[in-house]
N, C-alpha and C positions, 0 to 999 in steps of 0.2 A: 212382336219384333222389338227389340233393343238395339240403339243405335246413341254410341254414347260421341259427344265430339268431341268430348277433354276436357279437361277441370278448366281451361282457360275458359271455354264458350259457353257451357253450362252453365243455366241458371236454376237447372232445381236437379241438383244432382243428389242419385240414389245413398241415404246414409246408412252407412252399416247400423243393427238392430243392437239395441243395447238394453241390457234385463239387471235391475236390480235383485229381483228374485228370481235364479232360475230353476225349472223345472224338476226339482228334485226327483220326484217319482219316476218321469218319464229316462231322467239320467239312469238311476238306478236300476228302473227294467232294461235299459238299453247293458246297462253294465252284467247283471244278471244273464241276459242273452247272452251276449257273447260268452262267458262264463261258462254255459251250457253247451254254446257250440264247439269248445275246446275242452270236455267234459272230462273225455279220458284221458287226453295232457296233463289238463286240473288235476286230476284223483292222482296221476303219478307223481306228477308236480309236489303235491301233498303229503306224495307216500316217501319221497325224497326227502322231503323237509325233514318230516318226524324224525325219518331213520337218520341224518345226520343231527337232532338236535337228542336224539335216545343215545347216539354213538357219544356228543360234545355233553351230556350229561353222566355217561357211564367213562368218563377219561376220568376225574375228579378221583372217585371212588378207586379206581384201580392205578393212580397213582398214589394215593395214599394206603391203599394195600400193597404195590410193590415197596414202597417207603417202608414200612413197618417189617414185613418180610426181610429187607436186609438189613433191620437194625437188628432183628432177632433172630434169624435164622438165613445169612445168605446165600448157603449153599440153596435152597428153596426158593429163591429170589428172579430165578432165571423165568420163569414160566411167569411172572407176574408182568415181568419188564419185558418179554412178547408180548402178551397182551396189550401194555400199552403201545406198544409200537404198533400192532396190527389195528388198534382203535385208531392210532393218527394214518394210516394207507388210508385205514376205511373212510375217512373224513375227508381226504382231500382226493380220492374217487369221487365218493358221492358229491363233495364241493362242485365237480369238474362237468358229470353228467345234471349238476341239477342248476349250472350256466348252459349248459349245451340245450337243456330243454327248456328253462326259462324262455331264451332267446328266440325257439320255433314257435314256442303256443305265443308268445306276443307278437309273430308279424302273422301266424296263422286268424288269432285275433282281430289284428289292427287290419287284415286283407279282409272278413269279413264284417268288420263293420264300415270299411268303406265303401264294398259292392253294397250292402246294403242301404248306408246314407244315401251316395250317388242314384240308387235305383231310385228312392224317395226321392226325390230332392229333383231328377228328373220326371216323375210322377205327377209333380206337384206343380212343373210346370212354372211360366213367368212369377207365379207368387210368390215362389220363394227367391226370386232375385229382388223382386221390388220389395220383398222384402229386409233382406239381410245385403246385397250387394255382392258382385261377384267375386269380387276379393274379401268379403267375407267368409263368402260358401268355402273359397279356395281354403282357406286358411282352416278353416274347421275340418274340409274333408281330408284334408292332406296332415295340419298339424295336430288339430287336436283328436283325430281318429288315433293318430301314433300314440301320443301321450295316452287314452283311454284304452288299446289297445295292450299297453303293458299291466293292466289292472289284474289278470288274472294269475300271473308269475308275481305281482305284489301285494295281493292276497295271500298267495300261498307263504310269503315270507313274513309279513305280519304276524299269520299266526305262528309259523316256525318262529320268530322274534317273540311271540306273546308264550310260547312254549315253554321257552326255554329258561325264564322268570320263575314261573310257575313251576315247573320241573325240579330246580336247582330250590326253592325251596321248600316242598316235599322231601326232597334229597336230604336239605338241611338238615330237615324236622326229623327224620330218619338212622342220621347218626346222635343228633339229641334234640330233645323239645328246645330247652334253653335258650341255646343261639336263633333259631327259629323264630322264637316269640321275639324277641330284641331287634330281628331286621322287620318283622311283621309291623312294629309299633312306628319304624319310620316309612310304611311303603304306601301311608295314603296320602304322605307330600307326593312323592312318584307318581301316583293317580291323578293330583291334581298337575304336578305341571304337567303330564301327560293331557289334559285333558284342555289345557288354557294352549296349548303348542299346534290342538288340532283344530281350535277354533280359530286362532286366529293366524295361522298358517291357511287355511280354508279362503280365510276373504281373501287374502293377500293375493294367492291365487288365480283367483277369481279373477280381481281387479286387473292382473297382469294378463292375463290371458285376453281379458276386452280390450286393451290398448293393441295388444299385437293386433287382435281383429281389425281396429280402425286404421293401423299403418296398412295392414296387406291391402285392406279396402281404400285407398286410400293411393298406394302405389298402383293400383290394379287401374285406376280412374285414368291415371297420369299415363301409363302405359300405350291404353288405350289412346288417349290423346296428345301422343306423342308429337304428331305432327302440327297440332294447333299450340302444341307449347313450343316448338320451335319457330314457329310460322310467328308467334306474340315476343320469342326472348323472355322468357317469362320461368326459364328453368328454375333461377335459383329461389323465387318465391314459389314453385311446386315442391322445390325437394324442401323449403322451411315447412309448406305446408305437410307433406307428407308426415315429416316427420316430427311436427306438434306433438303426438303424443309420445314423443320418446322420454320428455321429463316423469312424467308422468310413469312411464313404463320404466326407466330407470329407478325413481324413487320406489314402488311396489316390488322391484326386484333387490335393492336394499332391503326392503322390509322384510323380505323372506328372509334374505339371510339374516338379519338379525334378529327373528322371531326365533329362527332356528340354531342360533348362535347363542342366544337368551338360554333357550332350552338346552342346549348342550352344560352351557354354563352352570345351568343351576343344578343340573343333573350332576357334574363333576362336583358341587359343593356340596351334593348331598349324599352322592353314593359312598364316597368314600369315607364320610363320618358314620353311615350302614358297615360301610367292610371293616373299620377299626374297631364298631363296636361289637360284630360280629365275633372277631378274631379275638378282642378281649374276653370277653364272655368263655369262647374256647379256650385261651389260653389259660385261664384262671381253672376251667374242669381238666386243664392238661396237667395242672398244680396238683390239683385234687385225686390224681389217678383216674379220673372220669373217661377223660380220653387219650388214645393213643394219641403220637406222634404223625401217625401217617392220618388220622382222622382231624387233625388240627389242618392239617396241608386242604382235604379233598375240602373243609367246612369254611377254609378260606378261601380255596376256588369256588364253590358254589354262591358265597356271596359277592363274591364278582359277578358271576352268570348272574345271580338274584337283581342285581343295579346294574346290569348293562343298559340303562335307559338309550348309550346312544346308537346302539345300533337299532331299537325300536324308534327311537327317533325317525333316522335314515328310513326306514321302510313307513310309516307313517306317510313321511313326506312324499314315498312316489305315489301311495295308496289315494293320496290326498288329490294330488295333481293327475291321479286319471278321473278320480273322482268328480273334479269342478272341470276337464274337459268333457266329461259324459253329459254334465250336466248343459253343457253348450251343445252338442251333438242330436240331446234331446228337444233342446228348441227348435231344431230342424226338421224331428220330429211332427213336434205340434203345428208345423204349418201341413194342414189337409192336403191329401194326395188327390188327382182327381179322381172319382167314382162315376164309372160307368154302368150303363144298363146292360140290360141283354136283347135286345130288341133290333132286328135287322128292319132294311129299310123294303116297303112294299115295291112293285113295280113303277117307275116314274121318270120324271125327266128332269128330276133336279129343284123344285117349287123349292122357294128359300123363304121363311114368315118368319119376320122378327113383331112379336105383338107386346105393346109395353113395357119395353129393354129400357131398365134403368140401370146404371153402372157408376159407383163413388168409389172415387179416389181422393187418399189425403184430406179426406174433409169435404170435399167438391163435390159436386154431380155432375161426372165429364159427361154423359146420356141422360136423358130426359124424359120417361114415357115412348120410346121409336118405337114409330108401324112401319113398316116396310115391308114390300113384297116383290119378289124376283122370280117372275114366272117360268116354267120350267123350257131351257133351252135358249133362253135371252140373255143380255147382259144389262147391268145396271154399273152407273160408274157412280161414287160420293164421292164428291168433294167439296168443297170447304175450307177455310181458313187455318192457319194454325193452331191446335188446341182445342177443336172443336169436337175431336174423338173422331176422327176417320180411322185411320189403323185400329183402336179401341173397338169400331164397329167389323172390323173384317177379323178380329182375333175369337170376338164372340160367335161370326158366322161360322167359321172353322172349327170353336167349342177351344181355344187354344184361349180362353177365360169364361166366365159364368157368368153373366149379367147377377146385378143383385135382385132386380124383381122384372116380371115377365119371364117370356117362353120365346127360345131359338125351336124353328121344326125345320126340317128338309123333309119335303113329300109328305108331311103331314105327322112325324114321329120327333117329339120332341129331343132336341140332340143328348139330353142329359138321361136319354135312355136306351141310347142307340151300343152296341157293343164296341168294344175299342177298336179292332178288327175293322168292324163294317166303317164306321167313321171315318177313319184312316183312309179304308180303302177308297170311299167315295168321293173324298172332299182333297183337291190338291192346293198348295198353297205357294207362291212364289212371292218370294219378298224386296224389299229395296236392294241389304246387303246379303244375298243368303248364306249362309255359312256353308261351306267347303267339306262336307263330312264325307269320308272314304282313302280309301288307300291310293286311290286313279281315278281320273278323271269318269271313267267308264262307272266306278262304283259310286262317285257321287250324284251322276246323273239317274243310276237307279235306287238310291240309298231309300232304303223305305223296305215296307213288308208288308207282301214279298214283293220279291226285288223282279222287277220288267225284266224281257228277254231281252236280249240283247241286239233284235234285230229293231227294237221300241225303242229302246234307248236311242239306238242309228237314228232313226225316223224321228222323236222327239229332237234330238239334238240339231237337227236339218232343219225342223221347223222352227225353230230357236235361231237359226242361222247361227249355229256353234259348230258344224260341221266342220266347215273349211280350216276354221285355226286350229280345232281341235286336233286334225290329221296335221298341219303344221308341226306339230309339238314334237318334242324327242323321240316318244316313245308312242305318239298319236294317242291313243284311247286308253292306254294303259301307263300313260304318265302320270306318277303321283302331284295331286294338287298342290301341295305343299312346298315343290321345286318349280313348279310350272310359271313360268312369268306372264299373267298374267291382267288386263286393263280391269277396270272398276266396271266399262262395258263388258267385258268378256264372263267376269264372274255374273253379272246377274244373267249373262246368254246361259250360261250353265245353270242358275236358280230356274229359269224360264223350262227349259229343256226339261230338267226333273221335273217339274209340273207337270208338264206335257205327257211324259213317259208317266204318270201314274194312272191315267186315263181315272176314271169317276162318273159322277153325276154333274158335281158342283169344282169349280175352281176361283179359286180367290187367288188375286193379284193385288200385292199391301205396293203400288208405287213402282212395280218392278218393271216398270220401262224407261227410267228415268233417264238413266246413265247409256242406253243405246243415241247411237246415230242416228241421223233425220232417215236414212236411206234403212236401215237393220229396223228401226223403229217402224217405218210402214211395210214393210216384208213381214213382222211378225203381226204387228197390228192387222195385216190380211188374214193369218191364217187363225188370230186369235179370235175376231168378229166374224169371221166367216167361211168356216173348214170345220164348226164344231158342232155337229149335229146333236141335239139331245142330251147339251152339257149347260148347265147356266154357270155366268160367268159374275163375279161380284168385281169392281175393278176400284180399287183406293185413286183416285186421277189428279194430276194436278196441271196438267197443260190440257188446255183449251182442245186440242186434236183428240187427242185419247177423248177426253167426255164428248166427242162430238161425232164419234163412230158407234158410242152404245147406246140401245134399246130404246133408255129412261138413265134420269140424270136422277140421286138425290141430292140434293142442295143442304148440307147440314150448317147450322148458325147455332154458335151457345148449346152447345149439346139436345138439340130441340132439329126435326127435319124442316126445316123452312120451306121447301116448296120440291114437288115429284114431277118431272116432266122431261121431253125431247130438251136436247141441247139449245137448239138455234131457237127453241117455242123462250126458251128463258133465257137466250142472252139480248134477246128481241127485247123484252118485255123488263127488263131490271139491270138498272145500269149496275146498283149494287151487286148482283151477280158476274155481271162483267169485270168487278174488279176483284172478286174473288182470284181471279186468272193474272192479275198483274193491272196497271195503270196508264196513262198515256200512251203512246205509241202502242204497245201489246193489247190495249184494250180495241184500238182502233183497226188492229189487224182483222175483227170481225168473227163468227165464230170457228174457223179454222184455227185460229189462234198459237200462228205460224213461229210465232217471235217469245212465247211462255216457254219458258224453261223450268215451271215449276216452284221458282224460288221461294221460301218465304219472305213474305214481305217487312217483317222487321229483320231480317238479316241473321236469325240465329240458324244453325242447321238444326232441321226435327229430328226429333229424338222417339221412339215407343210410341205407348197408347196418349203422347199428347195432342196429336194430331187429328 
């Protein structure tokens, strides 16, 4: 669970991931695939290119053969100067269909590399947000999918750009050696600024691309903590904050263009002392009888084509920038998806063994060696101070993260071999804030697979006590969530409800009765402790009642269990656990522990697996 308060409250808020080197290989497979999945776009894409850069290489020639035609003979002239006319149709046809298919294979592209990120990315589970940050993820799968997604329409124009150099000098070489050799001896400056234009266009990129990440990541924070930054007046040092790296992101996007303004520049001062010397060279064999008239014209258009550096340029640069977005796309990548087994669960009644669960974060060891055991059809409630990994421990019951060493089992089949399917199906999980996923209220209550009947749904929702408002609503059961008004109690009645509807072995509750009513609170606290036959129950607790209706209590301290026992056997026997629950007053309410509300006692709201 992530539960972010706002950049105002946070004190160890999640940084977006930042890679000096990033994953070249992984980009590039990633770019290669897609590639392949728009294969026969690609091949046409291609065949389009050619054919308009064979059309823009065969215009030269057949203007300087109409040219000569009506210097010599113009009644014979007329079929020369169709030609060239039906070469310019053909060019700005083929122009027309090969934007029109450009534009489909890049969002056919850019759609599947984002079903596919997305699918990874939720695969992968909490990891990749504690990793990269949600307004990181955002920004990768939305922006720079797009930008990576046009890789294969700017591929295909690279090489139609790299073509058409190449072409027009063979063409040269063809009406005479000469001029050919003369632009040859200036084309490995063009190589080189070619080559100094894509290296360091490359970083530029790069750099600029990470700045954007940490504003989205960054905006995403504030967003989220919208309410804590008005509740502080704290706007205007959120938006400086946010947008710290705009210098930053400014300056690297100057740099682009003047990396590429650079390369333009020096291409303009170099091509054009190629086409003068081209032209001289011709001109001097046009002295010489060597060449026609009309061959001087096509060997001067050809050394234009020959130093068109800057339209390679231009395609370079999109080439580039899907490039260094692939390569971000790929780091998304390289966070492990999780790997299941095949392994269904034996007959049973839910036994839950956690046997030397160690779990580091950041540097830390939020877990410590935990044994614990939840015998099947019982409840165990943890709780514990802030920070001490209570939610961290009910994410691992669930297999919703891996411990770094030891074994999670239910009924005896360790969860990291259990099938996705089975998993799912057995273990329900209800959270503090559970997120709202479906089209209706009806759909979020059974959200999952597969999806409960409908008459389960009813019945979980009733035991949730979400019944009654639920029928309230506009459109009662089939009102979309998203319109729906409703309390911070009302949303966890519906997290609880799903729970309930997905029936199992095992259900883990991370805090999820926090936000009920003293009266909704023991109505379900009945039916959770005792309507559930033959389902064990793991419960994250933080009021004094809740830990005082389950089974066994574990007492976690410093990521280590401090002590396993009945409620009232350990609020008897350690004051120190009595103050886990709150302080004066609340401590002395006894173990009923009427007056806990759950707070954290330094005052910050909890956040995930710090808990």
């Amino acid at each position: 669970m992530t539960v972010s308060p706002g950049p105002a409250a946070s004190s160890h808020r999640v940084q977006p991931f930042r890679s000096d080197h990033p994953p070249a290989s992984t980009g590039d497979a990633l770019l290669r695939a897609a590639t392949r999945h728009s294969g026969v776009r690609c091949v046409a894409l291609g065949l389009l290119a050619l054919a308009a850069t064979t059309a823009n290489l065969l215009l030269p020639a057949a203007l300087g053969q109409a040219l000569d035609a009506l210097l010599t003979d113009p009644s014979g002239a007329t079929r020369r100067v169709l030609s060239c006319t039906a070469l310019i149709l053909v060019l700005s046809v083929l122009d027309a269909f090969e934007t029109v298919l450009g534009a489909t294979t890049n969002a056919r592209a850019t759609a599947w590399l984002r079903e596919r990120l997305t699918r990874h990315v939720l695969d992968a589970g909490p990891r990749a947000g504690r990793r990269f940050g949600p307004g990181e993820l955002v920004a990768r799968l939305v922006g720079s999918a797009g930008q990576a997604g046009a890789a294969p329409a700017a591929l295909a124009g690279v090489l139609a750009a790299l073509a058409t150099p190449l072409g027009a000098i063979v063409a040269l070489w063809l009406i005479d050696y000469r001029p050919a050799l003369v632009f040859l001896c200036g084309a490995p400056v063009i190589a080189v600024l070619l080559k100094r234009f894509t290296r360091d266009s490359s970083q530029c990129v790069a750099r600029y691309q990470d700045a954007q990440g940490r504003i989205a990541g960054s905006l995403t924070e504030a967003i989220d903590g919208a309410r804590t930054v008005a509740a502080a007046g704290t706007a205007d040092k959120e938006v400086a904050r946010i947008l710290r790296p705009l210098p930053e992101l400014s300056r690297e996007g100057h740099r682009m263009w003047r990396v590429q303004g650079r390369a333009a520049a020096q291409a303009v001062a170099v091509a054009p002392l190629l086409q003068i010397a081209v032209l001289a060279t011709a001109g001097l064999l046009l002295t010489r009888e060597a060449l026609s008239v009309g061959e001087l014209l096509a060997a001067s258009r050809y050394a234009v084509l020959a130093s068109g550096v800057g339209v390679l340029v231009g395609r370079l640069g999109g080439l580039i920038e899907a490039r260094a977005s692939a390569h971000r796309l790929g780091e998304l990548l390289d966070v492990p998806a999780t790997a299941h087994g095949t392994r269904h669960l034996p007959r049973g009644r839910g036994n839950l063994e956690l046997r030397g669960v160690t779990v580091h974060r950041g540097g830390r060891t939020v877990l410590d060696g935990v044994d614990l055991v939840v015998p099947g059809g019982t409840t165990l409630a943890v709780v514990g101070r802030s920070g001490t990994g209570k939610s961290l421990l009910a994410a691992l019951a669930g297999r919703l993260a891996d411990p770094d060493g030891g074994d999670v089992l239910l009924d005896g089949v360790p969860l990291r071999a259990l099938d996705r399917r089975e998993l799912r199906r057995e273990i329900g999980y209800a959270f503090e804030r559970p997120a709202l996923l479906g089209d209706s209220v009806e759909a979020t209550i059974g959200f999952g697979h597969p999806t409960p009947p409908a008459h389960r749904i009813r019945a979980a929702a009733r035991t949730a006590r979400a019944d009654d408002f639920v029928r309230r609503l506009p459109h009662g059961y089939a009102t979309p969530c998203a319109g729906a008004p409703l309390s911070g109690g009302e949303v966890q009645r519906l997290g609880l409800a799903r729970a309930f509807a997905r029936g199992g072995r095992l259900l883990i509750l991370d805090d999820a009765l926090s936000s009920l009513d003293t009266v909704t609170e023991h109505h379900v606290s009945e039916a959770l402790f005792g309507n559930m036959p033959g389902r064990s129950r793991l419960i994250v607790a933080h009021r004094a009642s809740t830990a005082a209706r389950a089974d066994t209590v574990a007492w976690l301290d410093e990521g280590r269990v401090r002590a396993v026992g009945r409620h009232d056997e350990l609020w008897t026997s350690s004051a120190e656990y009595r103050r886990v629950f709150g302080s004066g007053a609340e401590a002395a309410e006894g173990p009923a522990g009427g007056a806990d509300d759950g707070s954290d006692p330094s005052g910050r709201e909890r956040t995930g697996d710090s808990r």
